[in-house]
N, CA and C atoms as an extended XYZ file, in Angstrom:
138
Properties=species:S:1:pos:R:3:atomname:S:1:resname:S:1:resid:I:1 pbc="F F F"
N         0.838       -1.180        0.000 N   UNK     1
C         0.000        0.000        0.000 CA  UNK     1
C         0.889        1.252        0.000 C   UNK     1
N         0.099        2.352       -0.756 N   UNK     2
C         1.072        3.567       -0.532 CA  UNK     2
C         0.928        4.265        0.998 C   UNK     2
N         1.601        5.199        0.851 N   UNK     3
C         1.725        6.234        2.135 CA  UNK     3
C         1.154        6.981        1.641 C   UNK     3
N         0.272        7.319        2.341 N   UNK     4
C        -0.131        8.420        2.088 CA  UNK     4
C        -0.314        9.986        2.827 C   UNK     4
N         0.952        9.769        3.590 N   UNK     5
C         0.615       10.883        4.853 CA  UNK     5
C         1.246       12.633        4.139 C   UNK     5
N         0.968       13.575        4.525 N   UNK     6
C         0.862       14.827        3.643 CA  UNK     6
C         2.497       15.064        3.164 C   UNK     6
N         3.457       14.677        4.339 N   UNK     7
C         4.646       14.660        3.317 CA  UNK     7
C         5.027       13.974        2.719 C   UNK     7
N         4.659       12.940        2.678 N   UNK     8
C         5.054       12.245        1.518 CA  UNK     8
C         4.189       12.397       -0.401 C   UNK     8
N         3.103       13.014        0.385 N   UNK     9
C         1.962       13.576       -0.952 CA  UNK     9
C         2.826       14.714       -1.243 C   UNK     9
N         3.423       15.842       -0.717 N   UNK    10
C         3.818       17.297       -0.720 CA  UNK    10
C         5.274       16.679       -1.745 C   UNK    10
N         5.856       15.587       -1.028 N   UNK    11
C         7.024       14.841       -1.888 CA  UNK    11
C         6.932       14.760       -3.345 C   UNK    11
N         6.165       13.728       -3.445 N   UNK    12
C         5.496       12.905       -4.643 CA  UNK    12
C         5.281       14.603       -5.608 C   UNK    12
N         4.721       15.755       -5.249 N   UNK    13
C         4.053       16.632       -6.218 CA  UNK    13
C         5.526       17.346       -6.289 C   UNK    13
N         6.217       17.710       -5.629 N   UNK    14
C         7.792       18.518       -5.835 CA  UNK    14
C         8.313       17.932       -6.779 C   UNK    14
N         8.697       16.260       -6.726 N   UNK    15
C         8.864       16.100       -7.962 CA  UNK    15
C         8.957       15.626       -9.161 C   UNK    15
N         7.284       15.346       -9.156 N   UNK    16
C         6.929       15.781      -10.533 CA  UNK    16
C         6.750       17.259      -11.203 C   UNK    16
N         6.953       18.153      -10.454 N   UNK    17
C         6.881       19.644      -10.789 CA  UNK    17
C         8.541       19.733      -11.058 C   UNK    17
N         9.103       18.992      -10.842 N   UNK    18
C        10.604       19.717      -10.816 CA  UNK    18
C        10.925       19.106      -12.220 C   UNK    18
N        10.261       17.343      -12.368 N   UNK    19
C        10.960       16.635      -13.468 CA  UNK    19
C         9.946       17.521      -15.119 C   UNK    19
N         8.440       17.661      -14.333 N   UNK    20
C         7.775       18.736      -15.695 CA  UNK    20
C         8.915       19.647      -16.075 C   UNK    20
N         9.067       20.712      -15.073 N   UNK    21
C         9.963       21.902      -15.225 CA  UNK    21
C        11.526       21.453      -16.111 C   UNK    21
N        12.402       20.416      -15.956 N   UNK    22
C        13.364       19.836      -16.496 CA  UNK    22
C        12.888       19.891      -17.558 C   UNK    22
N        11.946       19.389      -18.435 N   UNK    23
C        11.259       18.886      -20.031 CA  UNK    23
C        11.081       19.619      -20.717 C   UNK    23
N        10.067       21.222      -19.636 N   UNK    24
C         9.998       22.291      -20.584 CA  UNK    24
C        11.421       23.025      -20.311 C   UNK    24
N        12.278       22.921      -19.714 N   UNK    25
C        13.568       23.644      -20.005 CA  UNK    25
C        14.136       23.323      -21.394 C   UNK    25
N        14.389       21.901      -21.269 N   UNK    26
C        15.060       21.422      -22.410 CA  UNK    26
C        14.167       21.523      -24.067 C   UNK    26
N        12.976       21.768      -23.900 N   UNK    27
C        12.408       22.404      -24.865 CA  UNK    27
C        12.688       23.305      -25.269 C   UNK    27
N        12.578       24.463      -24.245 N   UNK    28
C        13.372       25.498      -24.563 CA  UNK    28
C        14.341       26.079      -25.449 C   UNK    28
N        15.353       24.694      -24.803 N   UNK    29
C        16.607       25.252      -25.136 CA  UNK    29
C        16.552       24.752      -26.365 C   UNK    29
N        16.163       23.592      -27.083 N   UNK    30
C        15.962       23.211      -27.898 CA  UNK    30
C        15.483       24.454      -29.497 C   UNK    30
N        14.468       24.627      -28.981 N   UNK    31
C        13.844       25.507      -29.667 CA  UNK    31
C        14.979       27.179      -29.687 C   UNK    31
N        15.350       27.460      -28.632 N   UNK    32
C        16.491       28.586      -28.738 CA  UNK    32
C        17.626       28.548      -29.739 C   UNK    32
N        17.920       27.114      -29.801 N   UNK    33
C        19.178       26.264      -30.598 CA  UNK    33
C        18.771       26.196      -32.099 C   UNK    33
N        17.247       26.459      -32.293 N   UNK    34
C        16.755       25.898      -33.378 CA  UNK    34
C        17.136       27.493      -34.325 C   UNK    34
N        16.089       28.865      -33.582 N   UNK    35
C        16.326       30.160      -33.875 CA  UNK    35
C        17.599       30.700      -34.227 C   UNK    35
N        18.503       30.032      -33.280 N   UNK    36
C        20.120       30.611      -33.596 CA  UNK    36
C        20.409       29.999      -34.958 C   UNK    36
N        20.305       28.844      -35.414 N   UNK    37
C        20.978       28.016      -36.524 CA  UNK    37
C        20.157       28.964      -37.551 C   UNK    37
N        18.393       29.152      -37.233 N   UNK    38
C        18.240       29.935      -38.583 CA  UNK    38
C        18.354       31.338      -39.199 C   UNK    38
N        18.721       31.836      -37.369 N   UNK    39
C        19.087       33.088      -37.763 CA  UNK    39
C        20.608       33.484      -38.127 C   UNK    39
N        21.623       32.453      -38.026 N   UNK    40
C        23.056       31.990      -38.702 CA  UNK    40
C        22.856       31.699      -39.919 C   UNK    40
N        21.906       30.942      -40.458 N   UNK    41
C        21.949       30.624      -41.667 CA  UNK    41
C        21.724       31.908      -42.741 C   UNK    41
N        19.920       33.168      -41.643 N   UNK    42
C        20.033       33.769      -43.077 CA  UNK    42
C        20.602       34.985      -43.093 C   UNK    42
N        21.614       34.992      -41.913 N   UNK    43
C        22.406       36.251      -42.257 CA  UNK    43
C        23.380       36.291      -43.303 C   UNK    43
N        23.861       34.629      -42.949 N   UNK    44
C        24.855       34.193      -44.300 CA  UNK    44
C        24.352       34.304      -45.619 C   UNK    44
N        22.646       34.117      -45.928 N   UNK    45
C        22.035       34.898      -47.406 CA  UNK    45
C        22.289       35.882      -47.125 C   UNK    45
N        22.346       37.031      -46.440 N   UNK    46
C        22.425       38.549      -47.162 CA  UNK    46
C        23.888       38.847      -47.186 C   UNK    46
């Protein structure tokens, strides 16, 4: 059976909020990485 006493519930929600927060970081950065390459690429057109 689980535990269910409030710190260990208060536990359990920290982190999954921390491992969400990790995913959209790396999205992020992802997407930041993506802007730089195309804004490298079309400076090299002009």
């Amino acid at each position: 059976m689980g535990d269910r006493s409030p710190k260990s519930v208060q536990k359990q929600t920290t982190q999954k909020n921390s491992k969400a927060s990790a995913v959209t970081k790396k999205k992020q950065a992802l997407i930041v990485s993506k802007q730089a390459v195309k804004a490298k690429a079309s400076a090299k057109k002009k």
